[in-house]
C-alpha positions in Angstrom: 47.1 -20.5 -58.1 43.3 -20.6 -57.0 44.1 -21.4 -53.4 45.9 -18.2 -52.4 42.3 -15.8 -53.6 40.4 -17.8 -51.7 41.8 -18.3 -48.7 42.4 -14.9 -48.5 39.0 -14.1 -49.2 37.9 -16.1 -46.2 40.4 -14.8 -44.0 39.0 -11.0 -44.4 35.8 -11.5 -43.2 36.5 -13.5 -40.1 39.2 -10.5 -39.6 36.4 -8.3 -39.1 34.4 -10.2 -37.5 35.9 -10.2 -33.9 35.9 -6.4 -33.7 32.3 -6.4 -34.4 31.7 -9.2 -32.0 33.5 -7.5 -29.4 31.6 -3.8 -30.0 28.4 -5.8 -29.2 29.5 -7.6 -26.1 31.3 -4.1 -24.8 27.4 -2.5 -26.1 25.6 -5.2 -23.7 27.9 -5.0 -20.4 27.6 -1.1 -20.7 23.7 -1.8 -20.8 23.9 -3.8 -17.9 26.5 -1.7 -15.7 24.5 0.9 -16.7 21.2 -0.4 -15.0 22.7 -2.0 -12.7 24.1 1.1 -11.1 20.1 3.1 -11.9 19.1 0.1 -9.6 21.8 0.8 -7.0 20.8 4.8 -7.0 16.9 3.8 -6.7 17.8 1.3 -3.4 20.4 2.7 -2.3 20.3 6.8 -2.8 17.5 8.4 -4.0 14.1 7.5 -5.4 11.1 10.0 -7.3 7.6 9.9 -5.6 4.5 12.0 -6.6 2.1 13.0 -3.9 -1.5 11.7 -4.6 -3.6 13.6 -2.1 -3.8 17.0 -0.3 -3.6 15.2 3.2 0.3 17.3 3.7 -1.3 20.4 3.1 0.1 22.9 2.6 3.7 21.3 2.8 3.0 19.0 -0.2 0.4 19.8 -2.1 -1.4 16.9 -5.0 1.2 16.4 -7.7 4.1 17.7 -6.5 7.0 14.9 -7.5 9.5 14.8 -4.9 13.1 12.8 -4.1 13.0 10.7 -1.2 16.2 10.0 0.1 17.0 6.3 1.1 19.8 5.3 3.2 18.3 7.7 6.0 16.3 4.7 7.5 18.5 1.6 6.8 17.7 -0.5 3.7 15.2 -3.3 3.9 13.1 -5.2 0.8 11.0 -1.9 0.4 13.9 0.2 -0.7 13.6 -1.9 -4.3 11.6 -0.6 -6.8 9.6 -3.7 -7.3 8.3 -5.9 -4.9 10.1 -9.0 -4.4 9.6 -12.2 -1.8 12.6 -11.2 0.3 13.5 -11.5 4.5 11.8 -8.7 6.8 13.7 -6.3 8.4 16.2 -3.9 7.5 20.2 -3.2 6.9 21.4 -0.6 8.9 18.4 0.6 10.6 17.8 4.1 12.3 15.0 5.8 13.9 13.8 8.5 12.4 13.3 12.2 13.9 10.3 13.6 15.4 8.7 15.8 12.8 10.2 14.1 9.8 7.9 13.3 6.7 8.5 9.5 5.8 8.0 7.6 3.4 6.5 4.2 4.2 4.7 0.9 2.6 0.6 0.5 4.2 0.8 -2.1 6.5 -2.4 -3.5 5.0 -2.2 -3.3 1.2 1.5 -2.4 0.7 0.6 1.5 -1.4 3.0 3.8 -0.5 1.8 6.4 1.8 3.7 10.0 3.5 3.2 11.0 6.4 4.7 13.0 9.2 6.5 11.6 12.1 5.0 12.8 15.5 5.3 9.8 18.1 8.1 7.3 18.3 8.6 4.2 20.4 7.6 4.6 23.8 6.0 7.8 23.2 2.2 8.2 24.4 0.2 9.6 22.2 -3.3 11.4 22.5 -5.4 13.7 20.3 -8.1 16.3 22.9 -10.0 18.4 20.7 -7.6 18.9 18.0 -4.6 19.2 19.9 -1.7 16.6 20.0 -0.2 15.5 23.0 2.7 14.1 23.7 3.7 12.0 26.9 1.3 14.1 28.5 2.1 17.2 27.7 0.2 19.2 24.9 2.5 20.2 22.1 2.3 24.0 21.7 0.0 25.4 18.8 -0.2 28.3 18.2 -2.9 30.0 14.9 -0.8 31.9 12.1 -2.4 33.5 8.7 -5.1 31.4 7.3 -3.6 29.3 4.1 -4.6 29.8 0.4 -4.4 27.1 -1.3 -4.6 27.6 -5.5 -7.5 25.4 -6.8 -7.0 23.9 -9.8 -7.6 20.9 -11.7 -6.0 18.2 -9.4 -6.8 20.8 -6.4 -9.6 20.9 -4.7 -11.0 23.1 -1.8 -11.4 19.3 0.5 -12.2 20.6 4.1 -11.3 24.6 3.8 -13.4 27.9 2.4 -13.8 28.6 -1.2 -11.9 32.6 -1.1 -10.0 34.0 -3.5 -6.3 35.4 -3.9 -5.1 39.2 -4.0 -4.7 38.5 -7.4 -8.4 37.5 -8.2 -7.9 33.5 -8.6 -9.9 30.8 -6.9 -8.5 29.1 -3.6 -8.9 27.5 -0.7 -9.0 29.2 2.6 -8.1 27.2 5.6 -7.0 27.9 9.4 -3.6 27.0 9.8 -1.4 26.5 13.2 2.3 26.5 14.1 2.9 23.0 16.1 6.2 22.8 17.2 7.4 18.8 18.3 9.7 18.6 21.5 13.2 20.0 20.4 12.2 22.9 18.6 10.9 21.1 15.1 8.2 23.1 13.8 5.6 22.9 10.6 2.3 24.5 9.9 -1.2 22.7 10.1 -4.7 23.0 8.7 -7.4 22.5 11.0 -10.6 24.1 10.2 -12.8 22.4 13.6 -13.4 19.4 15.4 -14.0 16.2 13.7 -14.2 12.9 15.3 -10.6 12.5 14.5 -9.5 15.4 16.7 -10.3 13.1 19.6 -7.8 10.1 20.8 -7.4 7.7 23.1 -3.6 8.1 24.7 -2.1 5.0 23.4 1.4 4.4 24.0 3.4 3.4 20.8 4.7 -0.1 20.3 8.3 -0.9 20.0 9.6 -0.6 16.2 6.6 1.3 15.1 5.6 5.1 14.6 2.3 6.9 14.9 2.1 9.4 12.1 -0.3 12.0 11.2 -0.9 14.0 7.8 -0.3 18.5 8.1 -4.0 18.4 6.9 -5.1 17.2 9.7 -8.9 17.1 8.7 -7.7 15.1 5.6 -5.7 12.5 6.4 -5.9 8.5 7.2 -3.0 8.3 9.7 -2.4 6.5 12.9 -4.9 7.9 14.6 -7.4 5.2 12.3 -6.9 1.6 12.3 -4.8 0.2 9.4 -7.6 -1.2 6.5 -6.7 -1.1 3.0 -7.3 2.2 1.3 -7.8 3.8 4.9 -5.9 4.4 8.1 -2.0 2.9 9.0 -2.2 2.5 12.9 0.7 2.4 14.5 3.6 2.0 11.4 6.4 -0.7 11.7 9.3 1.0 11.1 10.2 -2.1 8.6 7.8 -0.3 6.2 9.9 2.8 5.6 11.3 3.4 2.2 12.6 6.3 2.8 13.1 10.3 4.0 11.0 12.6 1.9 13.8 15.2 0.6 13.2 17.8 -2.3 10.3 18.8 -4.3 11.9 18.4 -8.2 8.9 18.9 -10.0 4.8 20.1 -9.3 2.1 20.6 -11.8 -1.3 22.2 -11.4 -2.6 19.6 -13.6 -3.8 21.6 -16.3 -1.3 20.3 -18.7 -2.1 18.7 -21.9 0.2 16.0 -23.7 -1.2 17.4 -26.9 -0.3 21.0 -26.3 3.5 20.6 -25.2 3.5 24.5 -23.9 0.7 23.7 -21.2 3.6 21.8 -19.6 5.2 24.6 -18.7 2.6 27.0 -17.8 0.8 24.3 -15.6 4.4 24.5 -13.8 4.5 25.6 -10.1 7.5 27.1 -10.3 7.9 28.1 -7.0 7.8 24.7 -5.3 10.6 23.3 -7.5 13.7 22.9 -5.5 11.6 23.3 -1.9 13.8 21.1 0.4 11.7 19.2 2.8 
């Protein structure tokens, strides 16, 4: 009469233990389908980038967090979010387009820098006094409305005028330009003089490589430098790009405080959210 209650009583737990068992292996494979398809989005689709500097002035301005878009380029060991020993080269590569702002790994020291596309293979390249040209022929310039920039904490006035805004804030004033790339691409510039960099050497660029240069063009380590870490990129192998630089989804003035949770939202620039690029 004793066996029956106790074999019984074992039998119930082990009844509920399988569904429990299963709930945590279904728990597990849904964590790892679920980063496994966040990894496939990052290499694959679309990955978030905050801009450090001011040297894409006034396009991107210092903390503005945009999407760069991934597959434009062809997919190579850069497209991963972390940095792993694999081949060279990439899947599916394209060229990019004149006038494009890309994405790309320092050829030196591997930080991610952005940059706009101005020469591409073949092209030669030359810089006489401030003006780009392009397989000999000057690309046009012409000068627009100086460009006020807001200062603010992760803002500073760099290479322009300290002015102010019609509405009594602190900015930046500098010259701006309209260049406009062979095809019709156009994008505005700051130049406020000559610099030693507003002089270069026609160079002729190298198969698989770019020769970039920043909108700020008084503030910017670009091809026209040689590539040292934490400085200039010479001419950019195009097995460096990560990717093309689509939509601004967030920028911040950097006066936000963690502490104070409404600063987030007043040090907001609202206007550059959604900005496509």
């Amino acid at each position: 009469m004793d066996v029956k209650p106790q074999s019984l009583g074992s039998a119930t737990p082990a009844a509920h233990s399988a569904p429990r068992s299963e709930s945590w292996t279904g728990f597990v494979w849904f964590i790892i389908k679920l980063l496994l398809a966040v990894l496939a989005f990052r290499v694959f689709v679309f990955s978030p980038f905050s801009i450090p500097t001011e040297s894409m002035l006034p396009r991107l301005m210092t903390a503005d967090y945009l999407l760069a878009a991934k597959w434009p380029y062809g997919i190579s060991r850069h497209s991963l979010p972390v940095d792993l020993p694999l081949p060279e080269g990439r899947l599916f590569p394209r060229t990019p387009e004149r006038g494009d702002i890309v994405i790309f790994k320092h050829p030196v020291d591997g930080v991610d820098y952005i940059k706009r596309v101005i020469g591409l293979p073949g092209d030669r390249v030359a810089v006489s006094g401030g003006q780009v040209r392009l397989n000999g022929v000057p690309i046009p310039r012409a000068p627009i409305a100086d460009v006020l920039v807001p200062l603010s904490p992760n803002t500073s006035c760099g290479s322009g005028d300290l002015a102010r805004r019609p509405d009594g804030t602190a900015a930046c004033r500098y010259a701006a330009f309209r260049e406009t790339l062979p095809g019709g691409r156009s994008y505005t510039v700051l130049d406020m003089g000559l610099t030693p960099a507003d002089a270069y050497a026609e160079q002729t660029v190298p198969p698989g490589t770019l020769f970039v240069m920043g909108d700020n063009r008084d503030a910017s380590l670009d091809s026209r430098f040689e590539a040292a870490a934490g400085f200039g990129v010479g001419f950019v192998p195009q097995d460096l790009l990560v990717g093309r630089a689509g939509v601004i989804v967030w920028s911040t003035d950097g006066s936000a405080a963690w502490a104070q949770p409404w600063t987030w939202f007043s040090a907001a620039r609202w206007n550059r959210i959604g900005d496509l690029l």
